[in-house]
N, C-alpha and C positions, 0 to 999 in steps of 0.2 A: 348475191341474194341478201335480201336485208335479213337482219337479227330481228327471232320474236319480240312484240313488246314482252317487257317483266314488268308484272301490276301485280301488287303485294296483296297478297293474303294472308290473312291472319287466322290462322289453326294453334287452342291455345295460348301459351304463352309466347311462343314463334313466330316470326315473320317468314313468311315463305313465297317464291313467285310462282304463277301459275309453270313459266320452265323446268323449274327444280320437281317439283308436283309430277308434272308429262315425263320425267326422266325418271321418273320410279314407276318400280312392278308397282301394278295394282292387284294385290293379293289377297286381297278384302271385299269379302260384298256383304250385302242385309241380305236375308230370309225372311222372308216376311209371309210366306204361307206353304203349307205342300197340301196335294190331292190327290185323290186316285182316280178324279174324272178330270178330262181335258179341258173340257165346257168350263168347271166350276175354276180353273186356273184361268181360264180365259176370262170370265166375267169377272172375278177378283181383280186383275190386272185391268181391264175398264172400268173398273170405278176408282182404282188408281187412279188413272191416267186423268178421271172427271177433277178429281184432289188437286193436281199438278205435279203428280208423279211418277216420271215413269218408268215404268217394271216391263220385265222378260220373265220369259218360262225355260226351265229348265228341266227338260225331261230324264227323270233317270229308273231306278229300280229298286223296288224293298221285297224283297220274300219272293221272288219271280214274278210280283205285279209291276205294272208302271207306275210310275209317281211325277206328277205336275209341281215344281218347285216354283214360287212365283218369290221373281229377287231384286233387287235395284241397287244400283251403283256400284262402282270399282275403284276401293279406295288404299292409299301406299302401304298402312297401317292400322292396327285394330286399335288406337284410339282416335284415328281420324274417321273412322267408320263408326265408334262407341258416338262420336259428338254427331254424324248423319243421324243414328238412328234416334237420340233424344230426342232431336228435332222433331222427327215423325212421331214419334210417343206424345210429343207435345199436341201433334194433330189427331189423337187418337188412333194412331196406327202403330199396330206390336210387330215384331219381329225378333229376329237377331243375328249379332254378327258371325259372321261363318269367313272360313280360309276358301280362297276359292280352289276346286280341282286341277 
């Protein structure tokens, strides 16, 4: 089998290949909204998606209600995830970084 290409990425002051990247936990993701309705996590995340970004839901629990977590990307570390979510701050979109469960 052939070897992945390695095509350099720059995170930083680092050079790094997208190999080295896929070979680390991704233990990092954005939060970028939570709900107590489905719907309103589900339409948050389509108007994402309209941006060109895209997000998942993550269902969990606060106080015995549910909760709609709307997240995007899985990144090795939380300053490679601080420099994602600039980005989106740039685009007017808040969130923040969180350890993933």
């Amino acid at each position: 089998p052939e070897a992945p290409e390695r095509v350099p990425v720059k995170l930083g002051k680092k050079m790094m290949t997208k190999q080295k990247i896929i070979d680390q936990p991704l233990n990092y993701t954005l939060q970028l909204a939570a709900y107590t309705a489905s719907e309103d996590a589900a339409s948050h995340i389509a108007a994402l998606e309209k941006k060109g970004v895209t997000a998942y839901r993550v269902t969990g629990e606060k106080n015995g209600a549910p909760l709609y977590r709307v997240r995007t990307g899985a990144f090795p570390d939380y300053n490679t995830a601080l420099l994602a979510l600039e980005k989106l701050k740039a685009e007017k979109i808040n969130g923040m970084v969180i350890k993933k469960e």
